[in-house]
Z-matrix of the N, CA and C atoms (Angstrom, degrees):
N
C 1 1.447
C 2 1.528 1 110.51
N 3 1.341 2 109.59 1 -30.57
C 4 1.462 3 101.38 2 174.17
C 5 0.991 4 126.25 3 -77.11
N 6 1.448 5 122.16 4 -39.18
C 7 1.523 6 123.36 5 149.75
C 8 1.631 7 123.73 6 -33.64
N 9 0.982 8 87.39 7 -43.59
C 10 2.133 9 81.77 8 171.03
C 11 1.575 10 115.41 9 -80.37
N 12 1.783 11 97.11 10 -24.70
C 13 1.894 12 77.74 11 166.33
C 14 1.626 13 115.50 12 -66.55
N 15 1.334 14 104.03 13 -54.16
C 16 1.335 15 116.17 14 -164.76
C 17 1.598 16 109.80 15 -54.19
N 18 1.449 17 122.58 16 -31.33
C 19 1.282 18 128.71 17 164.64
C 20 1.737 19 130.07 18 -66.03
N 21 1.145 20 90.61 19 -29.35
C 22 1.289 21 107.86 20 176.66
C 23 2.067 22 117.20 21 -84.54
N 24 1.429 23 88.06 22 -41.03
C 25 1.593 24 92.48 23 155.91
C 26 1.077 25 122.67 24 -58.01
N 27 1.479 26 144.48 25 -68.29
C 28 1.230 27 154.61 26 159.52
C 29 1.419 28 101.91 27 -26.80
N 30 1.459 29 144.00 28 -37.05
C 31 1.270 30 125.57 29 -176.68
C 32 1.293 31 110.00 30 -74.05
N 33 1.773 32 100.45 31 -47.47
C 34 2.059 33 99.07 32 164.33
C 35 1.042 34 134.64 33 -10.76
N 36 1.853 35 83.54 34 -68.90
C 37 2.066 36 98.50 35 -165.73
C 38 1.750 37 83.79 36 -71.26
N 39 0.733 38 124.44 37 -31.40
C 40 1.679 39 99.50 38 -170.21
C 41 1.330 40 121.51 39 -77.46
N 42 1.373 41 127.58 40 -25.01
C 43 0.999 42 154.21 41 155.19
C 44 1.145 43 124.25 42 -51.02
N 45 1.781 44 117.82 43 -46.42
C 46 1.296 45 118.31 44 163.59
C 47 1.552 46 122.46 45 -65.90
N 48 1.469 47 110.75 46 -44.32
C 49 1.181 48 110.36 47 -171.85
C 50 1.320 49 129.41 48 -68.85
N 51 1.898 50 110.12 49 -16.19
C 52 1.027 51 119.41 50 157.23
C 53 1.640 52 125.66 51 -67.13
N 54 0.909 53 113.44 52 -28.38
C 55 1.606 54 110.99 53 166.13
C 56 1.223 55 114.62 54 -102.88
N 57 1.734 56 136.64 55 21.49
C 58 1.469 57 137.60 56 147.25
C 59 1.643 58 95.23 57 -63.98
N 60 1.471 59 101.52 58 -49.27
C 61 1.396 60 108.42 59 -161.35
C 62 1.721 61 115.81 60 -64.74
N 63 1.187 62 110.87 61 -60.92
C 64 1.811 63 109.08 62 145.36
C 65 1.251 64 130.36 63 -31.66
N 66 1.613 65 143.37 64 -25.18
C 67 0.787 66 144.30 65 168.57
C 68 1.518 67 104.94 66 -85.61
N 69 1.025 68 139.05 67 -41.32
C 70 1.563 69 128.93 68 165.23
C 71 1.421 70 114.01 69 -63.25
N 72 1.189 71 126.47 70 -10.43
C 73 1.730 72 110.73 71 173.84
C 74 1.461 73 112.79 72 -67.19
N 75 1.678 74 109.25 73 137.16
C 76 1.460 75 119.08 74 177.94
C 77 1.323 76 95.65 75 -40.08
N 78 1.411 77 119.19 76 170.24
C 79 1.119 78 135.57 77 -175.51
C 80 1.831 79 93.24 78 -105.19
N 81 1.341 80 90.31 79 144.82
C 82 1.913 81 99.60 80 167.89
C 83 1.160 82 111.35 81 -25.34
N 84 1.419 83 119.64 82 149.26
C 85 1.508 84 121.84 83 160.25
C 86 1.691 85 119.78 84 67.66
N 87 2.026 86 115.81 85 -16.59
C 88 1.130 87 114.81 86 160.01
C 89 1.890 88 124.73 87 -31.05
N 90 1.474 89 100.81 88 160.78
C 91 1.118 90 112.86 89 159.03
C 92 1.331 91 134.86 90 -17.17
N 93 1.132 92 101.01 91 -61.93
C 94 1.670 93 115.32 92 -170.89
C 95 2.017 94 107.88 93 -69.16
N 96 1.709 95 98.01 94 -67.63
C 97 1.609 96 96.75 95 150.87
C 98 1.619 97 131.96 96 -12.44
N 99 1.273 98 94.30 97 -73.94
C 100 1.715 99 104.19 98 159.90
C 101 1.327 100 140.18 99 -3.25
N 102 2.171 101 75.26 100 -76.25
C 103 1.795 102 102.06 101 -168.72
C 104 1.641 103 95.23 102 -70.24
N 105 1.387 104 120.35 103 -42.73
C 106 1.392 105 142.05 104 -163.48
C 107 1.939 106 107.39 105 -50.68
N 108 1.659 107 88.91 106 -40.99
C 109 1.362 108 103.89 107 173.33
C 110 1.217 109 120.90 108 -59.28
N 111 1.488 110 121.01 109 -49.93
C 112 1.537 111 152.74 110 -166.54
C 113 2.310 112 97.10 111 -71.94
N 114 1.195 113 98.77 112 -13.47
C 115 1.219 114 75.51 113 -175.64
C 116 1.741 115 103.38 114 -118.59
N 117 1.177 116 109.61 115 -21.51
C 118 1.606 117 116.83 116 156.25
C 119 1.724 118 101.46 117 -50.39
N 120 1.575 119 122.56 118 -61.29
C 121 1.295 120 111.35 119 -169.36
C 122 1.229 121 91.49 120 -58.65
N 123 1.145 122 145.69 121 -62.46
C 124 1.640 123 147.91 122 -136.75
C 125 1.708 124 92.50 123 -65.97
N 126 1.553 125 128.58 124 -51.72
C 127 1.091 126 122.79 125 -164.05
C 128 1.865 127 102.04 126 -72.40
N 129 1.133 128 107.52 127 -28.30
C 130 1.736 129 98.91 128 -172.11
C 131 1.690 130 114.03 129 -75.48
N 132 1.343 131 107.88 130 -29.37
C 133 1.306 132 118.12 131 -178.34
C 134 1.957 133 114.78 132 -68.62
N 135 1.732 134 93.36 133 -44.47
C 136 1.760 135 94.05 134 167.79
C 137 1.483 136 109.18 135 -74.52
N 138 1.038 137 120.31 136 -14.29
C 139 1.986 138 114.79 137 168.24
C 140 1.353 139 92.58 138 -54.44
N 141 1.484 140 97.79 139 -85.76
C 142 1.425 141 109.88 140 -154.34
C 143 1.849 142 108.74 141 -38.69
N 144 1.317 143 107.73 142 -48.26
C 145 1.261 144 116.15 143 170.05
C 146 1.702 145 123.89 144 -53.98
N 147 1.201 146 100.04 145 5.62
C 148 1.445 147 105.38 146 -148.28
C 149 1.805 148 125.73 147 6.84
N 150 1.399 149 107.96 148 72.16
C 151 1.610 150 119.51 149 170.22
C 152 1.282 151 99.53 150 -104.51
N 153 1.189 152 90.15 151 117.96
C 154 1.910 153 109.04 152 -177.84
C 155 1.763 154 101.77 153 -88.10
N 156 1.404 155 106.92 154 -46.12
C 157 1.475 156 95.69 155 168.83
C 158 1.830 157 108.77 156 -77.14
N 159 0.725 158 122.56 157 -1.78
C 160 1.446 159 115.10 158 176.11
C 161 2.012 160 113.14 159 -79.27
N 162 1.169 161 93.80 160 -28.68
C 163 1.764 162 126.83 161 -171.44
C 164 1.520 163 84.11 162 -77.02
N 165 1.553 164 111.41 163 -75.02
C 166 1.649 165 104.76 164 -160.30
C 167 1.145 166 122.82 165 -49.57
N 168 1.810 167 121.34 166 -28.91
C 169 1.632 168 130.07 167 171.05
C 170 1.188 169 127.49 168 -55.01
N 171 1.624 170 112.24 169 -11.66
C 172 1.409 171 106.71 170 176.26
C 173 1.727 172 126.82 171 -105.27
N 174 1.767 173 96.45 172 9.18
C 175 1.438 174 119.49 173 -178.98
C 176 1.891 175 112.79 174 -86.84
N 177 0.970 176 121.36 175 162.08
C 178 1.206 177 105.35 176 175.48
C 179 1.690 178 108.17 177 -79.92
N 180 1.340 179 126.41 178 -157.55
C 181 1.117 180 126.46 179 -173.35
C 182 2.023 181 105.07 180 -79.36
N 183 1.311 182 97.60 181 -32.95
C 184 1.555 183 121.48 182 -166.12
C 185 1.294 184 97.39 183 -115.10
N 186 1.200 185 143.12 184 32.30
C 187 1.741 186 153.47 185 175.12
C 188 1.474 187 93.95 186 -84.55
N 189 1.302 188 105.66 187 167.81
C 190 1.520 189 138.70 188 -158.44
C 191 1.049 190 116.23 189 -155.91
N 192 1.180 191 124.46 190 132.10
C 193 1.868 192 130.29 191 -167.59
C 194 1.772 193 96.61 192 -126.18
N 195 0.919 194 128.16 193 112.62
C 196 1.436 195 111.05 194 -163.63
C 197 1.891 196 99.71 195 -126.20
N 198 1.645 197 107.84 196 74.12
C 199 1.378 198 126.86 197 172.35
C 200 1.765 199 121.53 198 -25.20
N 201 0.883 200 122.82 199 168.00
C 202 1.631 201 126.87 200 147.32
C 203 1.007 202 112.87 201 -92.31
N 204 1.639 203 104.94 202 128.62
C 205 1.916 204 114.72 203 155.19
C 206 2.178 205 97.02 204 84.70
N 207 1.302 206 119.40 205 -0.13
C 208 1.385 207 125.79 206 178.62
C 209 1.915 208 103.15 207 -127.49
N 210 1.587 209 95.97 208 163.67
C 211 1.750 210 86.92 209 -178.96
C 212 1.910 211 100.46 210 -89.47
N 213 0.804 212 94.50 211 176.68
C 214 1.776 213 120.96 212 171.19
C 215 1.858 214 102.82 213 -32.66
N 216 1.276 215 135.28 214 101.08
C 217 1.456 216 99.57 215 142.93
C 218 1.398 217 120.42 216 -105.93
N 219 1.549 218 104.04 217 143.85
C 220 1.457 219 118.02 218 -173.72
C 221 1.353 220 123.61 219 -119.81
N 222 1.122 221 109.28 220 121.88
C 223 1.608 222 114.41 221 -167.54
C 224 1.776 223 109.81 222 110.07
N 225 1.012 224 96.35 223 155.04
C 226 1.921 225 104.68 224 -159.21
C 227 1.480 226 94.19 225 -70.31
N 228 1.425 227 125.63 226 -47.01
C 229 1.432 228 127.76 227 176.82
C 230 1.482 229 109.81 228 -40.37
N 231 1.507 230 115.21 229 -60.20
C 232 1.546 231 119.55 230 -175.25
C 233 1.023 232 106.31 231 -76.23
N 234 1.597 233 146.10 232 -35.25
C 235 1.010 234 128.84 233 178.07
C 236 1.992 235 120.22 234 -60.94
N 237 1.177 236 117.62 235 -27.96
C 238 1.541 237 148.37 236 -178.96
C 239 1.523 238 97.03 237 -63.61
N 240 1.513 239 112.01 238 -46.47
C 241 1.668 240 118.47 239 -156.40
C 242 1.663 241 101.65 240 -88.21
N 243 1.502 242 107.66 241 -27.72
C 244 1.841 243 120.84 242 -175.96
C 245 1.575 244 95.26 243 -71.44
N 246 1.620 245 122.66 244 -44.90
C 247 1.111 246 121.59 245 -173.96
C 248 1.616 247 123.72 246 -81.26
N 249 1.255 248 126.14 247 -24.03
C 250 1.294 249 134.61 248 168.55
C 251 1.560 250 107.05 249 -67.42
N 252 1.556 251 113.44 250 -53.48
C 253 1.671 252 118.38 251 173.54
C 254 1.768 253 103.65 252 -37.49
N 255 1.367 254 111.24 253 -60.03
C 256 1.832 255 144.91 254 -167.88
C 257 1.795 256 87.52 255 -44.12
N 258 1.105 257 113.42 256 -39.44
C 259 1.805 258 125.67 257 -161.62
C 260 1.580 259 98.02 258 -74.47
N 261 1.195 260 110.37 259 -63.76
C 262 1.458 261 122.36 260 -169.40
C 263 1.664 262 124.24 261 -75.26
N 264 1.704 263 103.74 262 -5.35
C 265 1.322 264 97.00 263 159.24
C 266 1.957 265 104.71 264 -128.78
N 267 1.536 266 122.54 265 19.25
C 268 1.210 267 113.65 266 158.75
C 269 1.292 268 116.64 267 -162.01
N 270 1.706 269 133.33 268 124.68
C 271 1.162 270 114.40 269 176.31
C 272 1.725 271 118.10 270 -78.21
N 273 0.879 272 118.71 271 128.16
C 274 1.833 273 118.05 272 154.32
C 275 1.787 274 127.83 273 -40.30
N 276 0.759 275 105.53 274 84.38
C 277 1.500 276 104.23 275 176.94
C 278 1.724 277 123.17 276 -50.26
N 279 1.552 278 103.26 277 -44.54
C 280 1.145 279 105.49 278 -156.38
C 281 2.100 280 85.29 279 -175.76
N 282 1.738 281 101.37 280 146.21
C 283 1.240 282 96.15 281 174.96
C 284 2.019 283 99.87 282 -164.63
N 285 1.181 284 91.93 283 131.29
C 286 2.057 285 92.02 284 -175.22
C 287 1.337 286 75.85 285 -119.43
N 288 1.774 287 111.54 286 145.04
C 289 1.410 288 140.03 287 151.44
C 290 1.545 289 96.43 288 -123.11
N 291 1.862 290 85.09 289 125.76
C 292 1.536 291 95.81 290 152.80
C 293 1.145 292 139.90 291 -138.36
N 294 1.005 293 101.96 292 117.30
C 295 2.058 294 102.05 293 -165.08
C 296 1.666 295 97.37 294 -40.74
N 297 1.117 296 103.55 295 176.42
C 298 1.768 297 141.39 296 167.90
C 299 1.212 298 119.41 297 -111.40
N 300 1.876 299 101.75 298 -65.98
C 301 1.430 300 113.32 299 -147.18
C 302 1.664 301 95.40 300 -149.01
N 303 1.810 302 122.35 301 107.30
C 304 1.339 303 80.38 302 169.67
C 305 1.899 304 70.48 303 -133.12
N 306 1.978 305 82.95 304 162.31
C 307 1.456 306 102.48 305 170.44
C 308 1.501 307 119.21 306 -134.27
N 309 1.180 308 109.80 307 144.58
C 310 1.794 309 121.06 308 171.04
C 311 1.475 310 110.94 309 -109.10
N 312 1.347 311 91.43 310 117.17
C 313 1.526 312 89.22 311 160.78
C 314 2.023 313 105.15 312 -149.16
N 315 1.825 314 79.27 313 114.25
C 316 1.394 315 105.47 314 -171.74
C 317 1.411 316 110.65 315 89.26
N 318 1.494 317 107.27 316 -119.25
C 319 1.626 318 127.54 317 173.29
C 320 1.491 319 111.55 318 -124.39
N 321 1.114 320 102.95 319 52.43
C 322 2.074 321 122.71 320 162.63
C 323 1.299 322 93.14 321 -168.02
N 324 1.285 323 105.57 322 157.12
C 325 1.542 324 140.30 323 -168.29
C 326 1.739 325 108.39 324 -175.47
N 327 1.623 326 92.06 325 153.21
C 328 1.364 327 101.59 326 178.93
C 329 1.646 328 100.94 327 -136.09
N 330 1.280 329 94.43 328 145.80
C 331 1.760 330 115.42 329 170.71
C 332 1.170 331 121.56 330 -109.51
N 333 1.392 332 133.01 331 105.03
C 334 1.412 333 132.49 332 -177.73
C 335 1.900 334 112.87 333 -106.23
N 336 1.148 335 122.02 334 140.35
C 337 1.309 336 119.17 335 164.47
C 338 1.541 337 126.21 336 157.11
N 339 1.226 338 149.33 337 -140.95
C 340 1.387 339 123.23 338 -156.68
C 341 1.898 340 101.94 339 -131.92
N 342 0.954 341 116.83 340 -167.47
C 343 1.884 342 120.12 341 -161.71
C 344 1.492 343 75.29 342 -150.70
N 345 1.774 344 101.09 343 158.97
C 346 1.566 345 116.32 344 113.09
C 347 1.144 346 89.69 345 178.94
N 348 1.781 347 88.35 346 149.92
C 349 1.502 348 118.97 347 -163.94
C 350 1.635 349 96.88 348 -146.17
N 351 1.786 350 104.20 349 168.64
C 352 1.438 351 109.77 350 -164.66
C 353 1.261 352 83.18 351 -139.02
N 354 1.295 353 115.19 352 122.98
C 355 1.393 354 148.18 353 -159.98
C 356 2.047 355 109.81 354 -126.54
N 357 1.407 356 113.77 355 114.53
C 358 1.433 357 95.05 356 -171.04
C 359 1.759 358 84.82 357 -116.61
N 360 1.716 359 123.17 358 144.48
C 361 1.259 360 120.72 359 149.09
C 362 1.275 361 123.54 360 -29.40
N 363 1.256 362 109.02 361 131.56
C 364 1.928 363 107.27 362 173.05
C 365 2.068 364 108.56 363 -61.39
N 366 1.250 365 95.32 364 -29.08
C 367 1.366 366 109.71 365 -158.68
C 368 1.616 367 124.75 366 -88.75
N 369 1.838 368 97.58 367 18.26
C 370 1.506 369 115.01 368 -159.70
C 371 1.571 370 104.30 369 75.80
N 372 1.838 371 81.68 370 144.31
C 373 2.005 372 93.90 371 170.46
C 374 1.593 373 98.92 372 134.22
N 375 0.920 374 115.95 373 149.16
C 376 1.480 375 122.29 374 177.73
C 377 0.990 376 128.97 375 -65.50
N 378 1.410 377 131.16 376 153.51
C 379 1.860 378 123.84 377 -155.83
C 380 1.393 379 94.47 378 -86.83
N 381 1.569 380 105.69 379 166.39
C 382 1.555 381 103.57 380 178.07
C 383 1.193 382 86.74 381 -112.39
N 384 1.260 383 106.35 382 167.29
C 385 1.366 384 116.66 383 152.59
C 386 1.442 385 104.60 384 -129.67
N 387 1.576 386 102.97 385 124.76
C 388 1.668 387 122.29 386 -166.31
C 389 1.603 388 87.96 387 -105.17
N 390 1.755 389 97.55 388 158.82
C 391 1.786 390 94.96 389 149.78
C 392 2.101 391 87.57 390 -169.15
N 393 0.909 392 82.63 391 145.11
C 394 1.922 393 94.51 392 176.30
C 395 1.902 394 104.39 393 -161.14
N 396 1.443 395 93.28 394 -143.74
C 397 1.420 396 84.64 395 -157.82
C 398 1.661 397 103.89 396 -139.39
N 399 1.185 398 147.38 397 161.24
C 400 1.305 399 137.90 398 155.49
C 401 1.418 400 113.16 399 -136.87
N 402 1.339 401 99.07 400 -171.22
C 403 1.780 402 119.63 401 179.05
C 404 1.388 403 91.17 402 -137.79
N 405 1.396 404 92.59 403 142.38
C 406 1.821 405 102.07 404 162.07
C 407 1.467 406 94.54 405 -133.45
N 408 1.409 407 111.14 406 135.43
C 409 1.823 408 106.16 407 141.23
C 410 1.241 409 119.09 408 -115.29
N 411 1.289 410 116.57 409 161.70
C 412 1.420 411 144.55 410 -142.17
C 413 1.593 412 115.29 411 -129.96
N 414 0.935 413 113.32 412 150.97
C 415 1.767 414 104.36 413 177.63
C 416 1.847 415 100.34 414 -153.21
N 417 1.699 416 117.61 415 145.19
C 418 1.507 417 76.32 416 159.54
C 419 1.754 418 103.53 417 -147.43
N 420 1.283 419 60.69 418 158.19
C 421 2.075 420 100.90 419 -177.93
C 422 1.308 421 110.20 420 -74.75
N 423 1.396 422 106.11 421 118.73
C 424 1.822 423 101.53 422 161.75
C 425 1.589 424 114.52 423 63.73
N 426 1.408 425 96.77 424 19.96
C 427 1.340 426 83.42 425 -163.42
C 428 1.572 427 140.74 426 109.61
N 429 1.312 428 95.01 427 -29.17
C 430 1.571 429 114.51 428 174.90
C 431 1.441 430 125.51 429 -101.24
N 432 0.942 431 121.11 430 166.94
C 433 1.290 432 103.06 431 173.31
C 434 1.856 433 102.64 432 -127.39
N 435 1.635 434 104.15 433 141.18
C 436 1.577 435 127.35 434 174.00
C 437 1.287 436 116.26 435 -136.16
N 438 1.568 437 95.15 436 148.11
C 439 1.099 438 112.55 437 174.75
C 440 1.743 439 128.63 438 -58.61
N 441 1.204 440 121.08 439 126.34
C 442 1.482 441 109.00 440 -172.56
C 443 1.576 442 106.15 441 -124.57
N 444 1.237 443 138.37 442 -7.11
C 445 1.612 444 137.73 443 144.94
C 446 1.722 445 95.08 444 -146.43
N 447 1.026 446 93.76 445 158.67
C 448 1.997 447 121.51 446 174.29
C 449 1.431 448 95.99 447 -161.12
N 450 1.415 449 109.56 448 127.68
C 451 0.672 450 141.57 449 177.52
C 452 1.905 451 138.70 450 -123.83
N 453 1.229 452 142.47 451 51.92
C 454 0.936 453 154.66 452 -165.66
C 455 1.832 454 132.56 453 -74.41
N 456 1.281 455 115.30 454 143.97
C 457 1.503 456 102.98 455 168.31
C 458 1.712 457 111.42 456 -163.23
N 459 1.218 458 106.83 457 152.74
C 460 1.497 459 111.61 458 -174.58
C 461 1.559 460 125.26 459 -51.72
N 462 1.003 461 131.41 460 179.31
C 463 1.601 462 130.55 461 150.47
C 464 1.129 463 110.30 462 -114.72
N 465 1.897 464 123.29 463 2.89
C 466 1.717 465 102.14 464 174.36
C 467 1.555 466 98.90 465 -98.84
N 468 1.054 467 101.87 466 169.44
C 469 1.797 468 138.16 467 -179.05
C 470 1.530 469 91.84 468 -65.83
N 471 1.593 470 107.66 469 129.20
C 472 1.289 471 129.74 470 160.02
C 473 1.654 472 105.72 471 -57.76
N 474 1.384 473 97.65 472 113.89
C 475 1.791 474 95.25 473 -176.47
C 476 1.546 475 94.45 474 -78.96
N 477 1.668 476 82.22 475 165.55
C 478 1.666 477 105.41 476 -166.18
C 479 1.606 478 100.38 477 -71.04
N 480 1.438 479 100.04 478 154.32
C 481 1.612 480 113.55 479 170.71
C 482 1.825 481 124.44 480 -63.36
N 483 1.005 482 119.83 481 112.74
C 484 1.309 483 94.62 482 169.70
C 485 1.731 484 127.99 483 -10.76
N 486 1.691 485 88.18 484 151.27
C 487 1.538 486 87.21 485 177.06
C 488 1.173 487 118.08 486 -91.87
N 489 1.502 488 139.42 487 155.46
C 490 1.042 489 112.43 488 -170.49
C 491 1.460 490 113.01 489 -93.17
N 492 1.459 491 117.07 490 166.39
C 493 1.669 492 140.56 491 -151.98
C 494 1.095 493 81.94 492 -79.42
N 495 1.544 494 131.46 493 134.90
C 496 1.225 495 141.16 494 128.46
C 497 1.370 496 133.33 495 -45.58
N 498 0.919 497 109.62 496 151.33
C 499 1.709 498 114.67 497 -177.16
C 500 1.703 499 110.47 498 -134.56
């Protein structure tokens, strides 16, 4: 019997502290939400715009953009240089991000939820129309809040490789 108190206590404190902790989350639509919002718009508008330095300003100094089918770039410089390359072999037509789920707790937060954008080759070829999903987390600086990884990827099928050339 004491074992079930003592077990049953331990679920309490755990139990409680999980809803101390729920009770301190900003409330919907807070501040932070807001700013959080303001930088999702800010990042979709330099897509579409394609401003690669406009993109890198919203990373931290040590941020990470971590593409599909490319490696990691890290740091506002590489992230700027992935996106200028991104320019010169596709324009953006058009691109909606929409969160799901985002949360703050403290000074980090994460943004989860889905894309799609219509992307045509620079080089001729028909536009795609992509859409998948990402995570970003967030931290903030000074006051602000930046991006410190985003991370994204499609839901269509890696098209097939060329066939190969006959001989």
């Amino acid at each position: 019997m004491k074992r079930l108190s003592v077990i049953l206590g331990m679920m309490a404190l755990a139990g409680g502290g999980v809803f101390a902790q729920a009770k301190k989350a900003p409330a919907a639509g807070g501040a932070d939400e807001a700013a959080i919002a303001k930088i999702r718009t800010a990042y979709q508008t330099a897509v579409i715009g394609q401003d690669a330095p406009g993109i890198a300003k919203l990373y931290a100094a040590d941020g990470a953009e971590l593409p599909p089918n490319a490696p990691a770039a890290t740091g506002r410089a590489a992230i700027e240089k992935f996106h200028k390359d991104f320019a010169q072999q596709f324009m953006v037509h058009g691109m909606t991000i929409t969160s799901q789920k985002t949360q703050v707790a403290g000074d980090i937060a994460y943004d989860v939820g889905t894309y799609k954008q219509q992307v045509m080759p620079m080089k001729g070829g028909n536009v795609i129309d992509d859409h998948g999903k990402y995570v970003v987390l967030l931290k903030k600086e000074a006051g602000n809040w930046v991006v410190t990884h985003a991370i994204y990827n499609s839901d269509l099928p890696v098209p097939a490789p060329p066939a190969p050339v006959k001989k």
